[in-house]
Phi, psi and omega in degrees: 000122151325143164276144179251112157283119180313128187308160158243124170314164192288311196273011183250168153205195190226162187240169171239121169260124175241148189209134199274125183266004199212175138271345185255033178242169204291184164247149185258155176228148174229120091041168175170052172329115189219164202270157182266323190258123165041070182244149196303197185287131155185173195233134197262122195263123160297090208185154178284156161271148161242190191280181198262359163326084183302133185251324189193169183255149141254126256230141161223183190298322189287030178060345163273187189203155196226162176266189190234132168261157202295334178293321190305288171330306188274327176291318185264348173300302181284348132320324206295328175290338203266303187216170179282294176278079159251164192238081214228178200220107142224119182356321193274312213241344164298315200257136191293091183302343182254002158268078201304327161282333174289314191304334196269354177283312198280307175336317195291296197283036178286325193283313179297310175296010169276293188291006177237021185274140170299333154175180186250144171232123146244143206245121205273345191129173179283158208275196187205182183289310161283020167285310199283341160314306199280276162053263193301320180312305176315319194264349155296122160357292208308188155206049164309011216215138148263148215270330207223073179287189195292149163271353155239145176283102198271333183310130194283333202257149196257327159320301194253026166292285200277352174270312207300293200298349187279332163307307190291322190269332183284348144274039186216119166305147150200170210277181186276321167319318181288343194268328211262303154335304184302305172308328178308296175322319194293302164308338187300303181320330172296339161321136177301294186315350169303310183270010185288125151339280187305342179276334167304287174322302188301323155268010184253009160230034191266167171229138154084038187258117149305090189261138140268084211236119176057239195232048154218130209232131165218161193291143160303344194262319180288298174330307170289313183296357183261298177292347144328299193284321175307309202276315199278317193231038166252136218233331159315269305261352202265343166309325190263137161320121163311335188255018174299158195283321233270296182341238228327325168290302178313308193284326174309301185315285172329276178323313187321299213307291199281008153298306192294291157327288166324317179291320189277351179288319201279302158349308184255014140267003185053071154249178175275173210288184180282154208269120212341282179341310186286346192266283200281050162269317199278343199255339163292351176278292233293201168232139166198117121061246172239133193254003156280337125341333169289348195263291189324323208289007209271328271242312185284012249164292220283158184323201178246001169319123185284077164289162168305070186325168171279153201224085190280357209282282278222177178242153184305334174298330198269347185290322175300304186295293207278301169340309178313281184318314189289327215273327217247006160250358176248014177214191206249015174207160223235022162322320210249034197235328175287332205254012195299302154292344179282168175116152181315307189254025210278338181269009175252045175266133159293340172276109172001130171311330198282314222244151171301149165238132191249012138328315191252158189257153174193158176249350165340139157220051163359285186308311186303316173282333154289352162272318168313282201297348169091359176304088202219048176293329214267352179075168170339157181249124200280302202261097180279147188307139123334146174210101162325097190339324196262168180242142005276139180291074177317147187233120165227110213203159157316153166205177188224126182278121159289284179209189168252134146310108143293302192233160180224122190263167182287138168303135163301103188273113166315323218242020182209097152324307183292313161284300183319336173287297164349269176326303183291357188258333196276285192302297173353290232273014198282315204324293183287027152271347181300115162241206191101181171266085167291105165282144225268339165302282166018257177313337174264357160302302180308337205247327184309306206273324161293355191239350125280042164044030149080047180209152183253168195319336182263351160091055140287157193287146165226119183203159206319107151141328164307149186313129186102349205271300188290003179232014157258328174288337180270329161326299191323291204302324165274002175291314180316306175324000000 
């Protein structure tokens, strides 16, 4: 039998409260419709979705019953040990999945039930050897490791992330209990819930967060400080494939973490949420579902841009193109035009080139490094773009001439000596198109600094005369040799 969910008000949702009469009895569940403003105590559960294979029931006073999918099921087995009674807000059974006007109501206020929760658990699932390994590694005392790199990973590339830190560590001992930990942590990063969409809102706007695998439990600040230490002394990483799941899981878990820092910095300046562009760069990494989810999940956390609320109606292309459209007639920038192209699968898109198609996956991350680096010759947009009402829906907008091309040199190959010589000898021979009196110290400040886009391996700005400037130019001059 079904539940008849007790209706909702607008500024409401509901919670479920459960309670055991026993230790080996069932939980009886009750329904509570409560106000989003000053709402009681309960706790908002974090979690991967699984397939929809009802495994068990949960029971309410009134004789109906709703299923359960085995994560869900393995989530109250375990709550079930800890107390009699508790009160928690998950996603699958407060909210009526087959009332599509209640999903669409509801979806928007998810960043406020989160953040008004007494706390968040996320529950990674039942545990393992690697869970517990890793784990034991978080909760360990000692702090033999340091813990506490710069707190965002600004680099776009994952190659050449893992060869830098793989550079810095690999000649520095460390012990064998800590590496062995670490791998553990790291493999732990293959939980499916690392790369779920929906876990960016949910911890960058939660409070008081609990991650939880089987019966073992640690603070997000422990937590965090464990993906920290992978990036600072874990000395493997160059053994795994970029598309290994626990790789694909560290790099989303990253990006979460410092989504989560940004938000709550803007949060405690009273500013508005993070700004669209940076969430979905971040939502190409991800997993949904629904892939028009990459838009929905953001609404609680993201700027004040009249985005497309959610909309289960409608089809996900047009959800992207009225995304486009919103971000890029309503602000003072052509940001989201960097995230148009990307993805695997982009040139076989049915969507306008100006708009993201968030179908496709991609690790790319333009914006960070144009945000490290301060990059904005073209400055503010005087004129927001037009988009032709008629197909083809055209993007027409201004533009500002910089500079001119002369010349287009052979592409830099990393991984090939012969093009990289090609190429630096092709930017060599530009000098004696310069003019004026250039001295040749000059120009190799100048040819240094441009061909690292003027930021060093962590992506801090590094440019000529600054700390750090003279032990990059002399690497240069012998890499040139």
């Amino acid at each position: 039998m079904n539940i008849t969910y007790p209706p909702l008000l607008r500024n409401s949702f509901r919670i479920l409260d459960v309670s055991l009469n026993g230790e080996h009895s069932e939980p009886i569940c009750n329904f509570r419709v409560v106000p989003l403003e000053n709402p009681p105590e309960y706790t908002a559960i974090s979690y991967c979705w699984d397939n929809s294979t009802d495994i068990a029931r949960i029971k309410f006073q009134n004789g109906d019953s709703l299923p359960l999918s085995q994560t869900l099921l393995d989530l109250f087995n375990s709550l079930k040990k800890k107390s009699s009674k508790f009160t928690v807000w998950i996603d699958a059974i407060c909210i009526n999945q087959e009332d599509t006007t209640e999903k669409e109501f509801q979806v928007p206020l998810m960043g406020k039930i989160y953040s008004r929760s007494t706390e968040v658990l996320v529950w990674l699932g039942n545990s393992d050897n690697i869970a517990k390994n890793a784990f034991r590694f978080m909760k360990r005392e000692e702090k033999d490791f340091e813990t506490r790199p710069e707190p965002l990973v600004r680099l776009s590339s994952y190659y050449d992330k893992f060869q830098s830190l793989y550079r810095k560590v690999s000649g520095t001992y460390r012990q064998e209990s800590d590496q062995f930990g670490l791998e553990n942590m790291l493999l732990l990063l293959q939980r499916p819930w690392f790369q779920r969409v929906w876990v960016i809102q949910e911890i960058a706007s939660g409070r008081n967060i609990q991650v939880v695998c089987g019966e073992d439990c640690v603070s997000l600040g422990r937590f965090s400080d464990g993906v920290s230490a992978i990036w600072n002394s874990f000395i493997g990483l160059g053994r795994y494939s970029y598309d290994h799941p626990a790789i694909l899981g560290f790099w989303c878990v990253t990006r979460m973490l410092s989504i989560r820092e940004e938000y709550q910095k803007k949060v405690h300046e009273g500013e508005s949420g993070v700004c669209y562009e940076t969430l979905l760069q971040a939502a190409y990494h991800c997993q949904a579902t629904r892939t028009c989810d990459k838009v929905f999940a953001f609404h609680g956390i993201a700027d004040s841009r009249p985005v497309p609320k959610a909309n289960y109606r409608i089809t996900e292309e047009q959800v992207f193109v009225e995304t486009a459209e919103a971000l890029l007639c309503n602000g003072d920038s052509l940001d989201l035009l960097t995230l148009s192209w990307m993805g695997y699968m982009r040139q076989h898109s049915s969507i306008p080139t100006w708009a993201p198609d968030l179908r496709c996956h991609a690790y790319d991350e333009p914006l960070v490094l144009c945000n490290s680096a301060g990059w904005d010759a073209g400055g503010r947009l005087n004129t927001s773009p037009k988009i032709d009402t008629e197909s083809p829906r055209r993007l027409r907008l201004q533009v500002k001439l910089i500079d001119k091309i002369d010349v287009i040199c052979p592409p830099f190959a990393s991984c090939i000596v012969e093009q990289q010589r090609a190429a630096i000898n092709s930017v060599l021979a530009l000098r004696s198109r310069l003019t004026g009196d250039l001295s040749r110290e000059a120009w190799m400040d100048g040819l240094a600094e441009s061909l690292i886009m003027g930021l060093d391996i962590d992506d801090n700005p590094l440019r000529v005369g600054m700390p750090g400037w003279d032990e990059h130019r002399r690497h240069f001059d012998e890499w040139l040799q």
